[in-house]
C-alpha positions in Angstrom: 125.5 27.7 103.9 125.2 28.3 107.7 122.8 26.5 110.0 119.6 29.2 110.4 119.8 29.0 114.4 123.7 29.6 114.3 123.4 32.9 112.0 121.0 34.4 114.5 123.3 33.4 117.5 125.7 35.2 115.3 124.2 38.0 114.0 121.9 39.4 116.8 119.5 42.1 115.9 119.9 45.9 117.1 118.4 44.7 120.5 118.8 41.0 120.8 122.5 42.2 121.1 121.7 43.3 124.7 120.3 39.9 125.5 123.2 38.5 127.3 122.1 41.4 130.2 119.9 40.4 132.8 116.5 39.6 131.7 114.7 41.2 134.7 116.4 44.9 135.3 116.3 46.6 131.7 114.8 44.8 129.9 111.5 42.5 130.7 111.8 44.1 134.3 109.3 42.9 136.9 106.8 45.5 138.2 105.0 43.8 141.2 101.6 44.7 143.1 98.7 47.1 142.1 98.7 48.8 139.1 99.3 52.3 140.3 101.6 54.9 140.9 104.2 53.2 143.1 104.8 49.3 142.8 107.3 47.4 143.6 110.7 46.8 141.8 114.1 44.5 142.3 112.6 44.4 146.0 111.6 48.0 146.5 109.0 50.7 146.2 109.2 52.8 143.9 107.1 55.7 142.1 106.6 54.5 138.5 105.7 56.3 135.5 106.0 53.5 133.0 102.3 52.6 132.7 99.9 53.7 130.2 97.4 53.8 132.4 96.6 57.9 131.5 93.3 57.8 133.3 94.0 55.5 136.1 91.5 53.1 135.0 93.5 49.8 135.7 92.3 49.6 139.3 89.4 52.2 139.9 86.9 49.9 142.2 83.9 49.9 139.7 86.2 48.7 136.7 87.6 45.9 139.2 84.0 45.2 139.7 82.9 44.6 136.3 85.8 42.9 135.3 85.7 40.5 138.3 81.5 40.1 138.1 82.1 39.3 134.3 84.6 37.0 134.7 82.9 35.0 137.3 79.8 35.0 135.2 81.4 34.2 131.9 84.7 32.8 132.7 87.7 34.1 130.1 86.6 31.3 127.5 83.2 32.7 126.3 82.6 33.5 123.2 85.0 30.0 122.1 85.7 30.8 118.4 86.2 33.1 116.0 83.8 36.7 115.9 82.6 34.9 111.8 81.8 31.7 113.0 80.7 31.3 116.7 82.2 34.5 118.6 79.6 36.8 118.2 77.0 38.1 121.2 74.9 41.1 122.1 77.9 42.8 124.3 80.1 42.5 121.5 77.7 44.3 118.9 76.6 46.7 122.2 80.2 48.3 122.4 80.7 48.4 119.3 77.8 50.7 119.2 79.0 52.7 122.1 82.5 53.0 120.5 80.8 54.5 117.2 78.5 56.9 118.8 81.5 58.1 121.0 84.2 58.5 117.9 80.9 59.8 115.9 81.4 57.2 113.1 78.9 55.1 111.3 80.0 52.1 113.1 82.9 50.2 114.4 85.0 46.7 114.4 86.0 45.5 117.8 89.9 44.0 117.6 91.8 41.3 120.0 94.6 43.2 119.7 96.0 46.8 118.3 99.3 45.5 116.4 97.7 42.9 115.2 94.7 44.6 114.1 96.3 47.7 112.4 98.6 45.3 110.5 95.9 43.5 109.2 93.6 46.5 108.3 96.4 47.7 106.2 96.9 44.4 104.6 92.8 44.5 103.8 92.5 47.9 102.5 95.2 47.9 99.5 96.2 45.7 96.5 99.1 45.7 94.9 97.4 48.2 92.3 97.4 50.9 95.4 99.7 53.1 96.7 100.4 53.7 100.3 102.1 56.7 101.7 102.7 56.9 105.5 104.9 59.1 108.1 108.5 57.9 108.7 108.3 57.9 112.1 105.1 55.3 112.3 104.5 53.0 114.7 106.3 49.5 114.4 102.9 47.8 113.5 101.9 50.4 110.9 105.6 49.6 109.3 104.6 45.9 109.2 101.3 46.7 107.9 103.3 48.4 105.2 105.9 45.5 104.5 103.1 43.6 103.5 102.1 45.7 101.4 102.7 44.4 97.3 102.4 47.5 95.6 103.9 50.9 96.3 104.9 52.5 99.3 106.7 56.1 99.8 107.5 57.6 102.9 107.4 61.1 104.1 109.1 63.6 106.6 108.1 63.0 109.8 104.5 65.5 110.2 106.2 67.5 107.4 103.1 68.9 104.7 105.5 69.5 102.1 107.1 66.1 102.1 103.5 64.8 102.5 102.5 66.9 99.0 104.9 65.6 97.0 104.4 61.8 97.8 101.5 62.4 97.1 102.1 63.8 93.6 104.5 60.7 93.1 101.7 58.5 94.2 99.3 60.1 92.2 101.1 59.7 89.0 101.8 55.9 90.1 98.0 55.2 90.5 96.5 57.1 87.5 98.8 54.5 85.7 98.1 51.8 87.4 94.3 51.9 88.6 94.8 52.1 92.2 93.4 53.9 94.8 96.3 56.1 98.1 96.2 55.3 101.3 97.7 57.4 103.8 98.5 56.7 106.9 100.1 58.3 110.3 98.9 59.2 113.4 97.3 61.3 116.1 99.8 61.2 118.8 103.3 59.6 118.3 104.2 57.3 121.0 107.8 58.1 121.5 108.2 62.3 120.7 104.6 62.9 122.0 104.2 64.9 119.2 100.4 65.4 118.0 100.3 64.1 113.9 99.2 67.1 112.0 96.2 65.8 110.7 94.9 68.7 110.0 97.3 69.5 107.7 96.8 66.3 106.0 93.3 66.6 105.6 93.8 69.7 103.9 95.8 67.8 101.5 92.5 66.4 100.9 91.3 69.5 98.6 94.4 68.6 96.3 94.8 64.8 96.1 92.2 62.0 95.7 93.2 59.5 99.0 91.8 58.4 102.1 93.0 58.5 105.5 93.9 55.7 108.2 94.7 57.5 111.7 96.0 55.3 114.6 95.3 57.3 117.7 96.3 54.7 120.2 97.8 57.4 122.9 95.6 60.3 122.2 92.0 58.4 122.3 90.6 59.4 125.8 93.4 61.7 126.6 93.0 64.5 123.5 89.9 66.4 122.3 87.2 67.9 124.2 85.7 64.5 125.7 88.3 62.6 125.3 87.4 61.3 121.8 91.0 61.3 120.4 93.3 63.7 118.5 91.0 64.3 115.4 88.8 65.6 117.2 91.2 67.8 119.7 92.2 69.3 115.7 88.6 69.8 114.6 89.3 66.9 112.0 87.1 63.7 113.0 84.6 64.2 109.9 87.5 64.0 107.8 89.1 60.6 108.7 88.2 57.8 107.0 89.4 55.3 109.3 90.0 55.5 112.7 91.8 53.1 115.2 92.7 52.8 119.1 93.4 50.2 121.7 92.0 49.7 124.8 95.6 49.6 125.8 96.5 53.1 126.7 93.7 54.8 128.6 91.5 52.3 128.5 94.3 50.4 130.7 93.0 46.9 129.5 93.1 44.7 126.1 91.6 44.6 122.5 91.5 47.5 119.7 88.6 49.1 117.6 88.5 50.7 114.1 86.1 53.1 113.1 84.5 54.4 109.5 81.6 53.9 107.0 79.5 51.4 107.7 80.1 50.0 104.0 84.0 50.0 104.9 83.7 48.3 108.0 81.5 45.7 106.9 84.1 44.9 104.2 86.9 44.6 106.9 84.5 42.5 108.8 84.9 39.8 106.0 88.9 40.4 105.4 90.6 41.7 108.4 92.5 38.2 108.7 93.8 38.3 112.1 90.4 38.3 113.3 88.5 36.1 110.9 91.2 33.4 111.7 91.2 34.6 115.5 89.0 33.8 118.8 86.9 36.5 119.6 87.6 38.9 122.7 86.5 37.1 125.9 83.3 38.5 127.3 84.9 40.1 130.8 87.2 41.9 128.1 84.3 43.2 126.2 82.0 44.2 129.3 84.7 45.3 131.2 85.7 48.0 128.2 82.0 49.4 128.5 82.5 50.1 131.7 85.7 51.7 130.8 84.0 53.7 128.4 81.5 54.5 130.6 84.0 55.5 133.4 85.6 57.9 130.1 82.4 59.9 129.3 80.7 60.4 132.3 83.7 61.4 134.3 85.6 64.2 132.5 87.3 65.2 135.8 89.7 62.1 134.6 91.3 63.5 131.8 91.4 66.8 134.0 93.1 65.3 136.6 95.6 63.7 133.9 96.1 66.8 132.6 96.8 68.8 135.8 100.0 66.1 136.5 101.1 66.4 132.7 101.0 70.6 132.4 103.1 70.0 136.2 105.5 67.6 134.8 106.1 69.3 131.6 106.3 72.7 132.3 108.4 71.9 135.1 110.9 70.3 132.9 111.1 72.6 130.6 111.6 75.9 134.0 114.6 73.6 135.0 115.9 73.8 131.2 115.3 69.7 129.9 114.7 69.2 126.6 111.4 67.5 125.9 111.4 67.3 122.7 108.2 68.4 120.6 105.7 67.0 122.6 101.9 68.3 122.5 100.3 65.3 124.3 100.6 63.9 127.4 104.0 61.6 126.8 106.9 63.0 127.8 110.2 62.4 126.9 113.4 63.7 128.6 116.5 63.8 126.3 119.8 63.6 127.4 123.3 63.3 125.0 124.8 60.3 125.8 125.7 56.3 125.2 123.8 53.0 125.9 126.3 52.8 128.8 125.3 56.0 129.8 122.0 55.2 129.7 122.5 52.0 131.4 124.0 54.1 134.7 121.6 56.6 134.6 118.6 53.9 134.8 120.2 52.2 137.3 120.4 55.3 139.7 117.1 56.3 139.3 115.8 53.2 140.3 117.9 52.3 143.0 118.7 55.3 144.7 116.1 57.7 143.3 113.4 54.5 143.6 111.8 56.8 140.4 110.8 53.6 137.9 110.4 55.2 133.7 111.3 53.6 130.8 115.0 54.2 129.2 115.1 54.2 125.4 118.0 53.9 123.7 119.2 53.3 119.7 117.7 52.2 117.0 114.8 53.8 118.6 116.5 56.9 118.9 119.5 58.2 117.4 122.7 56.8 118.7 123.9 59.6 121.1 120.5 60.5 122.3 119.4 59.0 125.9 115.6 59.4 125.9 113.5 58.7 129.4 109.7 58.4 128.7 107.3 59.5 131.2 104.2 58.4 131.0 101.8 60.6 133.2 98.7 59.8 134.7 95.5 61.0 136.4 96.2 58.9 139.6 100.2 60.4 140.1 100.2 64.0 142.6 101.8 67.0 142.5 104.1 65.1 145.0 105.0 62.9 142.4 106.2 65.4 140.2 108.1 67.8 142.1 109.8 64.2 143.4 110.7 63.0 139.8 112.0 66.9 138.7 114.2 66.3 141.9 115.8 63.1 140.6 116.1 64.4 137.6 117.8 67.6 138.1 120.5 65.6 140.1 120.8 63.0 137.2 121.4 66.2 134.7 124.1 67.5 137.2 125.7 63.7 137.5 125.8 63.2 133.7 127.4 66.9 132.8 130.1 65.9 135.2 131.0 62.7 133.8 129.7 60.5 136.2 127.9 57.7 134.0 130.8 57.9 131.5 131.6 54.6 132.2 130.7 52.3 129.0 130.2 49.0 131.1 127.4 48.6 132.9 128.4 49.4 136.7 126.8 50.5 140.1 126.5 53.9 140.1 126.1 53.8 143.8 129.7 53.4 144.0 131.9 56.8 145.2 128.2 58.6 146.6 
């Protein structure tokens, strides 16, 4: 037997290995100042594409009224308790109204939080007399949500239709013996690749197989589909899924989480979604300050356009200059390299400090082990200027790495021998 604290000193996860680095450059790094395009970092400016911010909500001047107004109003206890018991008020029930209408659903369950809520959901929808069948390359809460799961569980190819087919024939078998009911779940833009979820596809799986559908659209609600509604409706799709979640943490650059569905479904969730039956209710300058959000959303569809214009710049201009960017069909954009962590490591470092370009480096387990990946996260409040800045840097990173330059395994300063 070994004492539990010593086996974790001893056996450090795939990330907790890097823990003895500094706690402030790569990982939990301190961006300072307003939310916006450039902030400051390690003591400089510099241009950051690191926020999902997409429609540069986080400090437009009527947001920053409403949330300020609210607050002083309300303060950030009210409502004190939980939504069941003594959390509940008219602005609550009012966007979740709004939310409904907008997503076209029957009615929708505000959430404090999107990893909590989508891990709960799951745990609430399915017994262990179900069967859940979700996309390998899922979201970390949507894996949890599975884990907890007591029955089955099969995985499919990522976005892959014929993987998707026959889990579904394994599942189908599974619950005709068992009395359950399939869940399937995936989602409508993948937050690392980009890649839009092809729920289209899946819900033509629908025609074949008896299951219903939970879509977390966390990065495509107000950036995909026609107003901004999310990806099932950028496919043509939104009749189609049976439940459907987002945070307010991407565009709507704030906190909390909604699902969306039948008003007989959400009613039952109401009663069994446990992180929020056992959970304070969102504070009041949270709730009215997300209607004004959504307000902000519909009414100003030169937003997304403008998000849009800096993402079709940034991309294509990638891709003229010969990156790889992977599959992406939304707004997030990746920039693969070949490489090491300590590649990775040098490369971050000279982008910050003598690029002063701030975007987040991913390395393994989140990607394979020799892939480098730098995610961009574009938004409507970057320029042109931005852009043609960051394919700069870049271009001159690409030219650094094919000669060797961030070989080096250790972490060094790459400003050494310019």
């Amino acid at each position: 037997m070994v004492d539990l604290f010593e086996k974790l000193r001893m056996e450090a996860g795939p990330l907790a290995k890097y823990s003895h680095l500094p706690d402030d450059y790569f990982f939990f790094p301190k961006l300072e100042g307003e939310i916006g395009p450039r902030m400051m970092f390690n003591g400089r400016e510099v241009l950051n594409w690191s926020l999902n911010n997409y429609l540069g909500l986080a400090n437009h001047p009527e947001v920053r009224k409403a949330d300020a107004d609210s607050a002083a109003q309300y303060g950030m206890g009210l409502p004190m308790g939980a939504r069941m018991m003594s959390g509940n008020s008219v602005h609550h029930l009012e966007l979740e109204r709004q939310l409904a209408e907008f997503v076209k659903k029957e009615d929708v369950m505000l959430l404090n939080f999107g990893y909590q809520g989508v891990v709960s959901i799951i745990d609430a929808l399915v017994d262990r007399k179900d069967v859940i069948v979700y996309d390998a390359e899922s979201h970390a809460c949507i894996i949890d949500g599975v884990r907890l799961h007591m029955g089955k569980r099969f995985v499919y190819s990522h976005n892959d239709m014929d993987s998707l087919e026959k889990q579904l024939q394994r599942a189908t078998k599974l619950a005709d013996e068992t009395g359950g009911g399939i869940l399937v779940i995936t989602e409508g833009v993948f937050g690392m690749s980009g890649k839009q979820g092809d729920l289209k596809g899946v819900v033509a799986l629908k025609k074949k197989y008896n299951f219903r559908l939970f879509v977390d659209d966390a990065h495509g609600f107000g950036t995909m589909g026609k107003t901004g509604a999310g990806t099932a409706e950028e496919q043509g799709v939104q009749d189609e899924v049976d439940l459907y979640f987002s945070t307010f943490a991407k565009s709507m650059a704030s906190i909390g989480a909604f699902v969306a569905g039948d008003k007989k479904i959400l009613k039952y969730l109401r009663y069994s979604v446990r992180s929020q039956i056992y959970a304070k209710s969102l504070p009041m300058p949270l709730v009215i300050g997300a209607m004004k959000r959504l307000e902000l959303l519909k009414k100003n569809p030169e937003l997304k356009d403008n998000l849009w214009k800096i993402v079709n710049a940034m991309q294509d201009g990638l891709k003229a200059r010969g990156f790889n960017i992977g599959t992406t069909t939304s707004p997030v954009t990746p920039v693969l390299f070949k490489g090491g962590v300590g590649e990775a490591a040098n490369m971050s470092m000279d982008l910050r400090e003598n690029f002063n370009i701030f975007c987040s480096v991913v390395i393994y387990p989140v990607v394979p082990k020799d892939v480098i990946m730098f995610r961009i996260i574009p938004t409507a409040v970057h320029t042109l200027s931005d852009v043609e800045m960051t394919l700069s840097a870049f271009s001159k990173l690409k030219e650094k790495l094919d000669n060797g330059f961030y070989k080096e395994e250790v972490l060094v300063s790459v400003t050494k021998g310019m």
